[in-house]
C-alpha positions as CSV (number, residue, x, y, z in Angstrom):
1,X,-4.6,10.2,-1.0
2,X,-4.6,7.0,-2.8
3,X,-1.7,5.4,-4.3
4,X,-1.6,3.0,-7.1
5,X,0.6,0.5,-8.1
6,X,3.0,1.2,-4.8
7,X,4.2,4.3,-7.0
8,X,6.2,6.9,-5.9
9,X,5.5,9.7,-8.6
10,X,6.8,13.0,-7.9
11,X,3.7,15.3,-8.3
12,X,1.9,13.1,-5.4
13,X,5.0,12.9,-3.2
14,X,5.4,17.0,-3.0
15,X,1.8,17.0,-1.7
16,X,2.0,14.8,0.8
17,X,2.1,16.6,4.4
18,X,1.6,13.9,6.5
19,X,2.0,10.2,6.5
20,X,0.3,7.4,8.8
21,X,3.1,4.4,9.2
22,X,1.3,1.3,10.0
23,X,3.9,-1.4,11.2
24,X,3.5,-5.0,11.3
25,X,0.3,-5.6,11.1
26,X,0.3,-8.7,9.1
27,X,-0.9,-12.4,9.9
28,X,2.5,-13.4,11.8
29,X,2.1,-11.0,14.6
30,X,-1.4,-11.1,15.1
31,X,-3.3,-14.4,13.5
32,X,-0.9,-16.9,12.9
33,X,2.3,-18.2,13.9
34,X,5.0,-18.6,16.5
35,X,4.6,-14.6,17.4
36,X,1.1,-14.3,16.9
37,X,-1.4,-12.5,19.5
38,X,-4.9,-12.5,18.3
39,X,-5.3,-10.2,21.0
40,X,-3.6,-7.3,19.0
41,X,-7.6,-7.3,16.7
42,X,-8.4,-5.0,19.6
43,X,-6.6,-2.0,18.4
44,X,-7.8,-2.4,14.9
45,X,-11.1,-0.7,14.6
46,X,-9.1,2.7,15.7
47,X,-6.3,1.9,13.1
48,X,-9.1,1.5,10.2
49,X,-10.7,5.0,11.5
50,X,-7.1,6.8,11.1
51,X,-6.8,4.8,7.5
52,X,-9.8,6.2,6.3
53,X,-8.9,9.7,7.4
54,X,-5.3,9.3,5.4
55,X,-6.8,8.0,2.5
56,X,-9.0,10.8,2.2
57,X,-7.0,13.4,2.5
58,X,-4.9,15.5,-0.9
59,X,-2.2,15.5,1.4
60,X,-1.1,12.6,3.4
61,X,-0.6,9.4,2.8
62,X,-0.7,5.8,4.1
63,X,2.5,4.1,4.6
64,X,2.1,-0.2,5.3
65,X,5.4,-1.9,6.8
66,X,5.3,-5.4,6.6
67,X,7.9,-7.3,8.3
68,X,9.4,-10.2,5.4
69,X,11.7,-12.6,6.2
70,X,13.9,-15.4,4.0
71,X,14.5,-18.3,5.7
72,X,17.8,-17.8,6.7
73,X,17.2,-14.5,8.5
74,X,19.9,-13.8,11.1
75,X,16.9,-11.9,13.3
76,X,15.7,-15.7,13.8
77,X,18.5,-16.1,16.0
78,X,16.7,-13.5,18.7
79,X,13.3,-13.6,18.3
80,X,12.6,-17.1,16.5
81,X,10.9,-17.7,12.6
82,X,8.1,-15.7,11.7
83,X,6.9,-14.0,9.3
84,X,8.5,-15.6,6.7
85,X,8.3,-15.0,2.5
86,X,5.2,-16.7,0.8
87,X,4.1,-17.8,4.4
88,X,0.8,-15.9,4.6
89,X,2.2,-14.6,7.9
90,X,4.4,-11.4,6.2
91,X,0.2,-10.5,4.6
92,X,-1.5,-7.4,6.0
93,X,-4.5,-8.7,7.7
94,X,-7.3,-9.0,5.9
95,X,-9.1,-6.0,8.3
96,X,-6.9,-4.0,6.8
97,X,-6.5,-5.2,2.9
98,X,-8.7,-2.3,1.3
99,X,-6.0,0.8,2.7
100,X,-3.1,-1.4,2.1
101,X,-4.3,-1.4,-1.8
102,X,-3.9,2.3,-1.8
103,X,-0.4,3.1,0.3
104,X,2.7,2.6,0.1
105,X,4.3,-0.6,0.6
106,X,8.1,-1.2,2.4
107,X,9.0,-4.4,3.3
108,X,11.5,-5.0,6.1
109,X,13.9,-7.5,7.3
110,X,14.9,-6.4,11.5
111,X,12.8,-4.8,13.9
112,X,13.5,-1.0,12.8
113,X,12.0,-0.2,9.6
114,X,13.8,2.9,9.5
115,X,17.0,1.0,8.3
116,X,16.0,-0.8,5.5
117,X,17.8,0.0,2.1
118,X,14.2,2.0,0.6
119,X,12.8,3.8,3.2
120,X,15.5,7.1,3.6
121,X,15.5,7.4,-0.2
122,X,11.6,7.6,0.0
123,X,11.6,10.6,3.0
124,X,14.3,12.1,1.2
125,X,11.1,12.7,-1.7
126,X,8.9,14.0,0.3
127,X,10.0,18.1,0.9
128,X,7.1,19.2,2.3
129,X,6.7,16.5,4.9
130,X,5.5,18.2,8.6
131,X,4.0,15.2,10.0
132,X,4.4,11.2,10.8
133,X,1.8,9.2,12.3
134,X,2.7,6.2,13.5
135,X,0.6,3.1,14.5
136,X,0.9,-0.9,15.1
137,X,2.6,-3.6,17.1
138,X,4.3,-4.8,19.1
139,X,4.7,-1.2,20.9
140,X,7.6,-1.8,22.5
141,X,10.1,-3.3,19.9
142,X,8.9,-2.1,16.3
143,X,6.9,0.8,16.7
144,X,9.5,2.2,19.5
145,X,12.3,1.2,17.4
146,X,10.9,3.3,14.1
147,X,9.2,6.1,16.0
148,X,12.3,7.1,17.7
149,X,14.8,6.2,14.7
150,X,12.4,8.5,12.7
151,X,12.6,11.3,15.2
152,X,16.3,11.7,15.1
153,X,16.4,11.2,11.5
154,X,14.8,14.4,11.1
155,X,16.4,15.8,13.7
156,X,19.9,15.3,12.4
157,X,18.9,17.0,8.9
158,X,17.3,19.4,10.9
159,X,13.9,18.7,9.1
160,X,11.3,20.2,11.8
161,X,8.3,17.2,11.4
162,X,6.7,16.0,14.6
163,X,6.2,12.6,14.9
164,X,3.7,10.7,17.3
165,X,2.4,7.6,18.4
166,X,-1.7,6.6,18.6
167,X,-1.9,5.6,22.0
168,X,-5.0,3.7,21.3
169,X,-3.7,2.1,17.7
170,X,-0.7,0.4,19.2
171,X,-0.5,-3.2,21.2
172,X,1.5,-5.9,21.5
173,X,1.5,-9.2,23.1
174,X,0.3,-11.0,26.5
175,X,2.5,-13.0,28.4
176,X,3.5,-14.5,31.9
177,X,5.4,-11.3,33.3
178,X,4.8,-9.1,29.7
179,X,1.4,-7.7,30.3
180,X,0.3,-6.2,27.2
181,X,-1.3,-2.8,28.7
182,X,1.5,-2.0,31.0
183,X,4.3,-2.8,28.3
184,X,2.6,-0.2,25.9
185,X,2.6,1.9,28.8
186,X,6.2,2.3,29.3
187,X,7.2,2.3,25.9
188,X,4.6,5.2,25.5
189,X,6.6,6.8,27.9
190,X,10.2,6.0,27.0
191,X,9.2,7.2,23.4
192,X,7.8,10.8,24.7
193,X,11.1,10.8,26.7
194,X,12.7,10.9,23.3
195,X,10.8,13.6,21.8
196,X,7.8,11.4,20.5
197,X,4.1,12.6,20.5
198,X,1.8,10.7,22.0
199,X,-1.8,11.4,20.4
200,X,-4.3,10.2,22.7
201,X,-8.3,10.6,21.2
202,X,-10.4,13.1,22.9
């Protein structure tokens, strides 16, 4: 479905079945910027085929989290400045501008969406919620850290919703002794080792 305005209005919410999270796909992690890896564009042809599905459906829902920063964020202290407010580089890209106009909108501030102040008040909305999607980079620090977090969320309310991973919508970045294919590998695998699905296209 398509959401207007970033509104959470009750009538949609108690449709919504399944959600697609899309994390950190914005300019600072994959166009510009200290932690950016153009080659993360690869992945982003599948992501706009599972937006469009989303968006179509009466029930489920896109979900964008953007990571935004102030400049005295302590996370600097770990991984460096990025993604920083009124940058450009805490933006969607622009590939993905037309979904991000119709879903929901959560910014956060660490690597694990799942703790910022908005986002359990939001989940706690949606009571008919069997499904979450997830999708993004960098596979092994944000998408692992919210997939997981998610999955024993639920688990501890005792809320039965499966939640998986695209395979082939998730990447993060090359580097001397971080090879981009076998670090999505293993957190692929540490993730279904915590009760993640891994959804891999027939």
């Amino acid at each position: 479905m398509k959401i207007k305005n970033n509104e959470q209005k009750k009538e949609q919410l108690e449709k919504i079945k399944k959600l697609l999270i899309t994390i950190d796909m914005v300019n600072g992690f994959v166009k510009k910027g200290a932690l950016a890896q153009l080659s993360i564009m690869r992945v982003v042809p599948r992501q706009q085929e599972l937006l469009n599905e989303f968006e179509k459906r009466e029930d489920a829902a896109n979900v964008i989290i953007r990571d935004v920063h102030d400049n005295d964020s302590i996370e600097f202290l770990t991984f460096g400045k990025h993604c920083v407010r009124g940058s450009g580089e805490e933006l969607i890209i622009s590939e993905l501008e037309k979904w991000y106009k119709n879903a929901f909108d959560f910014e956060k501030n660490s690597t694990n969406f799942m703790v910022a102040p908005q986002v359990i008040p939001f989940f706690e909305k949606l009571t008919n919620l069997k499904r979450v999607e997830f999708m993004g980079c960098l596979s092994e620090i944000c998408v692992t850290n919210g997939a997981i977090t998610s999955k024993n969320y639920f688990d501890q309310l005792n809320r039965n919703i499966e939640v998986g991973v695209h395979a082939d919508a998730i990447d993060t970045f090359n580097a001397p002794g971080h090879e981009a294919d076998e670090v999505t590998k293993r957190a692929l695998q540490h993730m279904e080792e915590n009760g993640v699905k891994i959804y891999r296209k027939k």
